[in-house]
C-alpha positions in Angstrom: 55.3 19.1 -12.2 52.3 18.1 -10.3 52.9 16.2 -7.0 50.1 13.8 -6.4 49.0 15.3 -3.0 48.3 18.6 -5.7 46.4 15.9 -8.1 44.6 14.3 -5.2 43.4 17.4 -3.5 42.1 19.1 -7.4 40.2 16.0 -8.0 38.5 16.2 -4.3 37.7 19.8 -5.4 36.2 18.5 -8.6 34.1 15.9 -7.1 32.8 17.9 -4.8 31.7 20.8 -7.1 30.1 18.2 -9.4 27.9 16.8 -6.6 27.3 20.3 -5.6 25.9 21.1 -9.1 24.3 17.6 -9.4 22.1 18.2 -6.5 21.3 22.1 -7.3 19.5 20.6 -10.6 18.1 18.0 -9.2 16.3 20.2 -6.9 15.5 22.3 -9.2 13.8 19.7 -11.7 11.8 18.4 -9.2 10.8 22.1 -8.6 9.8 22.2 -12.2 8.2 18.6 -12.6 6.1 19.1 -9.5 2.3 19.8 -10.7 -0.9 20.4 -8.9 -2.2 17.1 -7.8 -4.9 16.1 -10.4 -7.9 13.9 -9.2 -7.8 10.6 -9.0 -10.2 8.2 -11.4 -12.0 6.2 -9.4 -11.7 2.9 -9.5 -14.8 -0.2 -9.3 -12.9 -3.5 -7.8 -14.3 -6.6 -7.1 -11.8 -8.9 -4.7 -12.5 -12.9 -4.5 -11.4 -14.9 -1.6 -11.5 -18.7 -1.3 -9.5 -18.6 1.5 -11.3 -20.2 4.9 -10.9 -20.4 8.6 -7.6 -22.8 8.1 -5.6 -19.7 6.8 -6.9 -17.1 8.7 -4.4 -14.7 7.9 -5.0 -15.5 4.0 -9.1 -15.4 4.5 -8.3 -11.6 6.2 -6.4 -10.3 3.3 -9.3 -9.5 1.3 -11.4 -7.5 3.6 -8.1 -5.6 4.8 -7.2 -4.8 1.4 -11.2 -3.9 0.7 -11.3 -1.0 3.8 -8.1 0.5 2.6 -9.2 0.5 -1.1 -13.0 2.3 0.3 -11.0 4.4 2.5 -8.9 5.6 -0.6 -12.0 6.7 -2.4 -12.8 3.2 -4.7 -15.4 1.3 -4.9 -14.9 -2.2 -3.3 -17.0 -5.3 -3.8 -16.2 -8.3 -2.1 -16.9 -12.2 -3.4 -16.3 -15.3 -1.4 -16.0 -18.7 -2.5 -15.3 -22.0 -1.6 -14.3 -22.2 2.6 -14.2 -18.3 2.9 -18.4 -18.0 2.8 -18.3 -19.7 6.6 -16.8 -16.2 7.2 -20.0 -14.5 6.6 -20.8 -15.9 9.9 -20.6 -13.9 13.0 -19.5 -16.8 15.3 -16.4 -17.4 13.1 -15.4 -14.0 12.5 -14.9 -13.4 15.9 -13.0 -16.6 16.1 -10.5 -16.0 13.3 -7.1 -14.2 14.5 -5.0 -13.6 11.4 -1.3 -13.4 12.2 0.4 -10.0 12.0 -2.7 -8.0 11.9 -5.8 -7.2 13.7 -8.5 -9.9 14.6 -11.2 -10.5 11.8 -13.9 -8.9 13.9 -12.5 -5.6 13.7 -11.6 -5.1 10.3 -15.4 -6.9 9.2 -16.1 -3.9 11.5 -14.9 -1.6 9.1 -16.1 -3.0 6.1 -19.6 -2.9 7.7 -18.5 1.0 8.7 -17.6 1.3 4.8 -20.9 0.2 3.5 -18.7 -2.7 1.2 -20.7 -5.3 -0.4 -20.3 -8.6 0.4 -21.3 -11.8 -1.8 -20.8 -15.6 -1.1 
C-alpha cells in the first residue's frame, strides 16, 4: 500500500522529468525553426504631424520615430500640418524640450544627418 510520502515523492519525480523533456524539445524546435535571416522589404513611410510647440513632446514624436525608421533601412518622408510647420523654424526647434527624450534640436540633427524629407 502506498504511503503518501511514496506518492508525493513519485509525482515530484514525474514533474520534474516532464519539465526536463519539455525544455529538451523546446530547444530543440527552436534549433529547427531557426532560418537564415532573409532581407528585409523595404518600406516607403510618410509620417504627418499636427502637433505644435504646445505639446512638445507630441510635435517630437514624428521626427524621433522618422531617424529610427531611416536608421532601420526605410524610407521616411515627413509632413507637417497645422501648428507643427512653426517647427520648421530653427529658432523654435532649439526651443522645444520634449519630455522624456532628447531636445528637438538634436534629433532635427539627425534627421538632417539622415537626408529625411521634410514638407509643411
Amino acid at each position: 500500500m502506498a504511503t503518501r510520502r511514496t506518492f508525493l515523492e513519485k509525482s515530484t519525480q514525474l514533474a520534474a522529468g516532464a519539465l526536463a523533456a519539455g525544455a529538451v524539445t523546446a530547444s530543440t524546435s527552436e534549433a529547427q525553426t531557426q532560418q537564415p535571416e532573409t532581407s528585409k522589404k523595404k518600406l516607403h513611410i510618410l509620417m504627418r504631424s499636427s502637433w505644435g510647440t504646445d505639446e512638445p513632446t507630441r510635435a517630437s514624436f514624428v521626427f524621433s520615430h522618422a531617424a529610427a525608421l531611416a536608421e532601420a533601412g526605410h524610407d521616411v518622408q515627413i509632413f507637417l500640418t497645422d501648428e507643427a510647420t512653426y517647427l520648421m523654424r530653427k529658432a523654435t526647434v532649439d526651443m522645444v524640450k520634449p519630455i522624456g527624450w532628447p531636445p528637438l534640436s538634436e534629433t532635427m540633427a539627425r534627421v538632417v544627418a539622415k537626408k529625411i524629407p521634410v514638407f509643411s
